[in-house]
GURO-997574 format. One record per residue (C-alpha): residue in one letter; x, y, z. Coordinates in steps of 0.5 Angstrom, whole numbers, plus 500, padded with zeros to 3 digits. Layout:
AXYZ;...
This chain:
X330412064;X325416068;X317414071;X315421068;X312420062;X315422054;X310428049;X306430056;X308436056;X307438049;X300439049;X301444055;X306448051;X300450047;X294455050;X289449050;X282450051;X279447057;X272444058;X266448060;X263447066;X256444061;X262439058;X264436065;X257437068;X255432063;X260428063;X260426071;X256420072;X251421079;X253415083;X246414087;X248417093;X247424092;X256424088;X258426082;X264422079;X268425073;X273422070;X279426066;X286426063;X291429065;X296428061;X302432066;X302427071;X309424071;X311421077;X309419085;X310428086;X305429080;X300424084;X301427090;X300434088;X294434084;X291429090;X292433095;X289439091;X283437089;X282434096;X283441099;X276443095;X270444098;X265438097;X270433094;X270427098;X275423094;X281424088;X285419085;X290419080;X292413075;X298414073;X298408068;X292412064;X295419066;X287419068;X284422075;X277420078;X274425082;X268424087;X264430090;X257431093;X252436091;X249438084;X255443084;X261441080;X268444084;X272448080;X276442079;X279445072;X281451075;X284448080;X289443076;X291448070;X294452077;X298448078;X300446070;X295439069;X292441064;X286437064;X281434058;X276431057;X277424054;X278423045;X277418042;X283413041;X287415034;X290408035;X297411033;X302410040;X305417039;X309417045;X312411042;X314414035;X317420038;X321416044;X323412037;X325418033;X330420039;X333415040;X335413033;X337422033;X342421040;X343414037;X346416031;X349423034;X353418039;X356413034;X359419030;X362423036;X365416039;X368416032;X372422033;X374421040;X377415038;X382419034;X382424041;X385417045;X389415040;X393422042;X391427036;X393434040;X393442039;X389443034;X387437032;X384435038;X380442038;X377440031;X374434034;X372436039;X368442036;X366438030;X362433037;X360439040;X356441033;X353434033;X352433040;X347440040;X342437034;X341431039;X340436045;X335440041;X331434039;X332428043;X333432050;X327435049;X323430053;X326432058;X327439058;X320440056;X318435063;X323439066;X321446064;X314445066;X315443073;X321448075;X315454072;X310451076;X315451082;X315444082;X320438082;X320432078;X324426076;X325429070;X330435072;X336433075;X336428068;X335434064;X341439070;X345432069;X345433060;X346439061;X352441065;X356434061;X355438055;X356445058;X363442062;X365439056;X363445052;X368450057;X374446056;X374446049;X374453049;X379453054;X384448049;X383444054;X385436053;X378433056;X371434053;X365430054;X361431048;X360422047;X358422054;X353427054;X351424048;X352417050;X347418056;X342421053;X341415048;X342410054;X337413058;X332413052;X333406050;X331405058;X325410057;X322406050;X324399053;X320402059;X314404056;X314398051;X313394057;X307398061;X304398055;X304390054;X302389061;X295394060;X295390052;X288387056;X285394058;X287397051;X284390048;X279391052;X277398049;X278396042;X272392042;X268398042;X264399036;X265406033;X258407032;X252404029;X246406025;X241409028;X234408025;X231414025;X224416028;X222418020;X225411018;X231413015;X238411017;X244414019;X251413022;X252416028;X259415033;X257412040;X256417044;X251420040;X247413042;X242415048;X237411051;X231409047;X235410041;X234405036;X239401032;X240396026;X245391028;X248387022;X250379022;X258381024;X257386028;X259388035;X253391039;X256398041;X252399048;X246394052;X240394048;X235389049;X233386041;X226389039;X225385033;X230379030;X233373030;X241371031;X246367034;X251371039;X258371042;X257372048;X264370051;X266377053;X260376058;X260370061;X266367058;X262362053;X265363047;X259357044;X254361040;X246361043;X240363040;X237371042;X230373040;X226379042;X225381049;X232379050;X238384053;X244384050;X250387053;X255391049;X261387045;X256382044;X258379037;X252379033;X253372029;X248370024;X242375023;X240382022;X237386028;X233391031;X234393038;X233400042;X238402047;X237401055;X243406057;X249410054;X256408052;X259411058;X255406062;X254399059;X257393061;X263395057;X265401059;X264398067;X269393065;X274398062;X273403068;X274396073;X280395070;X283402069;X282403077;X286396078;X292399076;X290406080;X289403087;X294404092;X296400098;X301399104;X306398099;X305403093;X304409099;X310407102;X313407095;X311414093;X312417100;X320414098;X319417091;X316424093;X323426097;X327424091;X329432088;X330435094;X334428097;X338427090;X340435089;X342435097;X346430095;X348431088;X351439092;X353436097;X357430093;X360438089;X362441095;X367435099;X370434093;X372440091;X374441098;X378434098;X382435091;X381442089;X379439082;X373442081;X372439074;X373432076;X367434083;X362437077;X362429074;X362426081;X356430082;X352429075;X353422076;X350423082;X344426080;X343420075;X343415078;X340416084;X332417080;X329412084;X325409078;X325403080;X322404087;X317407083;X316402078;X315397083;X309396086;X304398080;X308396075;X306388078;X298390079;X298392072;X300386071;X296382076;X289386073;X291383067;X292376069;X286375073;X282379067;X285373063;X281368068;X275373067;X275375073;X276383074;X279387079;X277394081;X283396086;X289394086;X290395093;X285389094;X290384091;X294386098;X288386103;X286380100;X294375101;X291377109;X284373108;X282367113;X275367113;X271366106;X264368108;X259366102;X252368100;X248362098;X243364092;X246366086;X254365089;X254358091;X248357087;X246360080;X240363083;X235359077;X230354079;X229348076;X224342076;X228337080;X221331079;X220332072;X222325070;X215323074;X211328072;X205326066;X208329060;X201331057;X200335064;X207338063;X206341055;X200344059;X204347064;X209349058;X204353055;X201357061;X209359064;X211362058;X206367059;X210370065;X217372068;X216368075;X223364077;X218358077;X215359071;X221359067;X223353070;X217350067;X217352060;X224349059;X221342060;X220337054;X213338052;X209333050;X206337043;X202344043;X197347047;X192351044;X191356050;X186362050;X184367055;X190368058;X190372066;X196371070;X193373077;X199377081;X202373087;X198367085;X199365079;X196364071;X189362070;X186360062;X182356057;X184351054;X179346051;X173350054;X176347061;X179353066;X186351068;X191354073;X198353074;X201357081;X201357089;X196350091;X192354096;X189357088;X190353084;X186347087;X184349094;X182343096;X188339095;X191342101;X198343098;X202348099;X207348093;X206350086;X202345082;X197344075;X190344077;X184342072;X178345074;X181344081;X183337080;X191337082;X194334075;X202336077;X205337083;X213341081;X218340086;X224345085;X231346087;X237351086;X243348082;X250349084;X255353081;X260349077;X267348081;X262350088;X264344091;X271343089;X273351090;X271350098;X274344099;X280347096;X279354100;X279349107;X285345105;X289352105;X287353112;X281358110;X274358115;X269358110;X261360112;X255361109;X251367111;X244368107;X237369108;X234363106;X231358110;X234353115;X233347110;X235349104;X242352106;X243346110;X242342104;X246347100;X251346106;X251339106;X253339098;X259343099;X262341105;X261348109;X261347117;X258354119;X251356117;X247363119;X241362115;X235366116;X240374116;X238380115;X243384111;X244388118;X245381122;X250379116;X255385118;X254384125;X257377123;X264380118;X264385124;X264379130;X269375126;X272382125;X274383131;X276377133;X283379128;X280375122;X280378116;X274376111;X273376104;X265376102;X262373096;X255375094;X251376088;X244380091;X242387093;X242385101;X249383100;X252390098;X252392106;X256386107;X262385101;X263393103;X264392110;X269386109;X276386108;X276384100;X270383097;X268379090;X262378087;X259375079;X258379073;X250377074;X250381080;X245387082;X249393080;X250396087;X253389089;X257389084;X260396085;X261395092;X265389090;X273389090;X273383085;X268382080;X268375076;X265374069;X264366069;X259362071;X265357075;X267360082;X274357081;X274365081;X275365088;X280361089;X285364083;X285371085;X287369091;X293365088;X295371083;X294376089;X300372093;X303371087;X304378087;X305380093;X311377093;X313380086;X312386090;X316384096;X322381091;X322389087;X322392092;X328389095;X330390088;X330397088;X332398095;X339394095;X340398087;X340405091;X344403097;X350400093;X349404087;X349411091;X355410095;X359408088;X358414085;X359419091;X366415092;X368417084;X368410081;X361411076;X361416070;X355420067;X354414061;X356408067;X350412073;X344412066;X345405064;X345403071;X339406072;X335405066;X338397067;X334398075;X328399072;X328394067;X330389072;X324390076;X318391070;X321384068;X320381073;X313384075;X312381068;X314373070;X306373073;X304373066;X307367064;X305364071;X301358072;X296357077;X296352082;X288352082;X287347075;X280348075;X281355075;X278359068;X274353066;X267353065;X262348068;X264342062;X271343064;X273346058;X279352058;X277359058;X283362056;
């Protein structure tokens, strides 16, 4: 087994067409502060050398501010600043990536139907000349043992052709581009098996090697496919992800005709016909309808809830009970969706102290191995003077020192780790993040919309005149503000007749209703007399209601932060908000340190002050005064409500209403560090016993591929035990009525 990956090179053995400079300029997203960012698939990119390089080459260019590699996708992000794209597709095509512009999933895994028709090729190859060499061992001799031998050597070079082609193609690519992979010691090592044995049966000599060729090349593949299978399980979530997305939608036409368009024909302002079943292909607010939907892919609640006209929906919403008209707010590649999947695909892409270090290992592999390998021919033809025992030594050199499994053992666990957490409804946009986060000791919370949903409600009603509440019901429906959202989800006591309607900007809302003027809004307005301050309903100036309100805690709020102090955490709170309210808040939870009142200035100050003092801090925050802070925190975490910018400054996005959030991905990030430390360890003791082994003379080619591939597997399958682990956190992924959520 290998890290580089099968069927690559395939689509650069053609002469492809690359993107035009229009496609990539309309596929590059603005990200608001004067960067472009463009996505592409480079479906060359094998190893930690293959990362290395196209890194370091777009970061060479002019303008590029950053570049990253998803080895998992095949995919690279490149960020510049300016309107003018850097010859980015020139440069990687230089150096053999050929890039593309990202096609539509056939749902057909390709690589797995070739690794499957190699292995079945060499399989069947490998059985076959076993048989014959049994006939070899049992003592056949002179012509006899020619004729088997040539009969392998015949059967062995369909099995070359058609199931080594995975490597040589790999290997080919890399060595005409000047350049080294994990592939070309693999494909040397097959290779000089066969020639050897191919030698010595023209010579009339009494060994051959044909079914360890062969045999080697099988097990290697079986590696390779049980590799890939196992990658493609942990990323089972970002597939599953993706395959919500509709393919298309009917569009309803400006004439009035309708026609089946693909998604990415969808623009904004496009209109849209949505049937009872359907999934909404991207954010759209509805125009006209009724329905129930499934909104669980959102916010985690899989109960069905009534949308009507005026409501935003956001893409992979289930439309469950009526038909619908919406008109679109955003393209595909910028709905929730979509956001969604890049936060996962990133999560598998981002690199930290472990990950760095295991590909600054691996990068030194081609020259380190084939110095060895050299080496390795050199002191033992000099010992014995056998040179062919020496070539064996060495081809079992070559094969068993790829260091797949050093390679393997960090992003192998954050695939698993992204998984996980996306299970609990929590999405990571770094995998590097699960490493910062291990080292938090200071929780700093936002107040509004973190600790709280952010949503008023009215804390007297129960004392409130029901006649004066279905009056204040009709007047608040006429108006977006917090409070009178509030009010209009109270009982009422019947219908209101309201007339002459007039909402009064920063005051409130006045209408007629029974020829009487009344108002609902700030005291001073609405009944100035009265002398109070707070909102109330007046008649003709006459207070009727006085409304009290208070914000509601977030489900799990108070259990999180007495969890997060019994695992040693300092917890704050920085807001905004008045003195009052978030002592209040505070007193609620437990929460000991309180700063209100802070400018989002002042809230960095604090992060840099705790900072400082060797504390690292994960921030929670939801609003757009939060941003500064969760990006100069050490990790940062925020909900899916969130303000756009704060959500990507984020390093953590949670899509449920709970905040046990916080508390499980700090548990699944400890969880993962130490499966890193475990495979790590893992790799390294292969290398070092394994290495002096084979240099020693004691493993054949056939035993070096079987301990390869057996050192990769060892380390994907315990990456795969935090699949099956079980949070200590009992409350995590539940909503607020305890229910599970995955």
């Amino acid at each position: 087994m290998s890290c580089c990956a099968p069927n690559a090179e395939r689509v650069l053995c053609v002469e492809a067409t690359l993107p035009t400079p229009d496609e990539l300029s309309l596929a590059a997203r603005p990200l608001g502060d004067g960067s472009r960012q463009l996505e592409l698939s480079v479906p060359g990119v094998h190893c930690a050398a293959c990362i290395g390089t196209v890194e370091k080459a777009l970061l060479r260019l002019d303008h590029v501010t950053s570049a990253r590699v998803n080895l998992s996708t095949k995919r690279v992000t490149i960020q510049w600043q300016g309107p003018d794209l850097p010859p980015i597709v020139q440069s990687l095509a230089s150096l053999g990536y050929v890039p593309h512009l990202f096609s539509p999933d056939n749902g057909r895994d390709q690589v797995l139907s070739e690794l499957i028709q190699a292995v079945a090729i060499s399989g069947f190859a490998a059985a076959n000349i076993m048989l014959l060499s049994v006939s070899v061992w049992s003592g056949a001799e002179g012509s006899t043992r020619d004729l088997f031998h040539w009969i392998s050597a015949l059967i062995a070079i369909p099995a070359l052709i058609f199931a080594g082609r995975i490597y040589y193609r790999s290997a080919w690519n890399a060595l005409r581009h000047g350049r080294m992979n994990m592939d070309v010691p693999i494909a040397v090592g097959i290779t000089l098996a066969y020639a050897m044995s191919l030698y010595e049966t023209v010579v009339h000599g009494p060994h051959a090697y044909f079914d360890a060729s062969v045999s080697l090349l099988f097990f290697l593949l079986i590696g390779r496919t049980l590799d890939h299978v196992m990658r493609e399980r942990a990323r089972s979530a970002v597939t599953g992800l993706a395959r919500l997305a509709p393919r298309g939608a009917l569009l309803l036409e400006a004439d009035g005709r309708h026609s089946y368009r693909p998604v990415e024909d969808i623009v904004a302002g496009s209109r849209l016909l949505i049937a009872a079943g359907e999934r909404i292909p991207v954010d759209v607010v509805v125009e006209a309808g009724h329905s129930d939907i499934d909104a669980s892919i959102a916010t985690g609640e899989s109960a069905p809830h009534p949308i009507g006209v005026g409501e935003e929906l956001r893409a992979g919403v289930l439309n469950l009970t009526g038909p619908l008209t919406v008109r679109a707010v955003r393209p595909a590649s910028d709905s929730f969706l979509a956001e969604m999947t890049r936060l996962m695909e990133a999560a598998e892409g981002g690199r930290g102290r472990y990950r760095r270090l295991a590909e600054r290992v691996s990068s030194l592999y081609a020259p380190v191995v084939h110095l060895t390998a050299l080496l390795t021919l050199l002191g033992w033809i000099a010992m014995t003077g056998d040179w062919h025992r020496a070539t064996t030594i060495a081809i079992a050199v070559l094969i068993i020192t790829c260091p797949c499994a050093l390679g393997l053992a960090v992003p192998i666990v954050q695939v698993v780790a992204a998984r996980r957490l996306f299970e609990q409804g929590v999405m990571m946009r770094d995998g590097a993040a699960l490493e910062r986060l291990v080292e938090v000791d200071t929780v700093a919370f936002d107040k509004t919309g973190t600790l709280t949903r952010g949503t008023l409600q009215v804390s007297n009603a129960e004392t409130l005149d029901r006649d004066a509440v279905s009056v204040a019901s009709a007047l608040a429906a006429y108006s977006r503000h917090p409070a009178a959202q509030a009010i209009t989800g109270l009982r009422r006591a019947g219908e209101v007749q309201v007339e002459n309607v007039e909402e009064i900007p920063g005051y409130g809302i006045e209408a007629r209703i029974n020829g009487k003027t009344w108002r609902l809004g700030r005291g001073s307005w609405a009944a100035p007399e009265s002398g109070i301050e707070g909102t109330l309903l007046a008649e003709q100036g006459v207070v009727k209601a006085v409304f009290e309100f208070s914000d509601t805690l977030r489900p799990e709020a108070e259990t999180t932060v007495s969890e997060l102090a019994r695992l040693g955490m300092n917890v704050e709170m920085l807001s905004g908000d008045t003195v009052d309210k978030c002592a209040s808040v505070a007193g609620q939870l437990g929460i000991r340190h309180v700063l209100a009142g802070l400018l989002p200035a002042q809230k960095i100050a604090r992060i840099a002050e705790l900072s400082s003092q060797g504390r690292k801090v994960l921030m929670v925050g939801d609003g757009l005064n939060d941003a500064p802070a969760l990006a100069a925190a050490s990790v940062s975490m925020a909900p899916a409500t969130a303000a756009d910018i704060g959500r990507n400054a984020a390093d953590f996005v949670f899509l449920h209403n709970g905040l046990s959030a916080v508390t499980l991905a700090i548990s699944v990030a400890k969880k993962a560090d130490r499966l890193v430390r475990q495979n790590i360890a893992l790799a390294v003791v292969y290398n070092f016993v394994a290495v002096p082994i084979a240099i020693s003379g004691y493993v054949t080619p056939l035993i070096a591929a079987v301990a390869m591939s057996a050192s990769s597997l060892l380390v994907i399958a315990n990456a795969l035990r935090l699949t099956g682990w079980k949070s200590s956190v009992a409350w995590a992924g539940r909503n607020e009525r305890g229910e599970a959520l995955a």
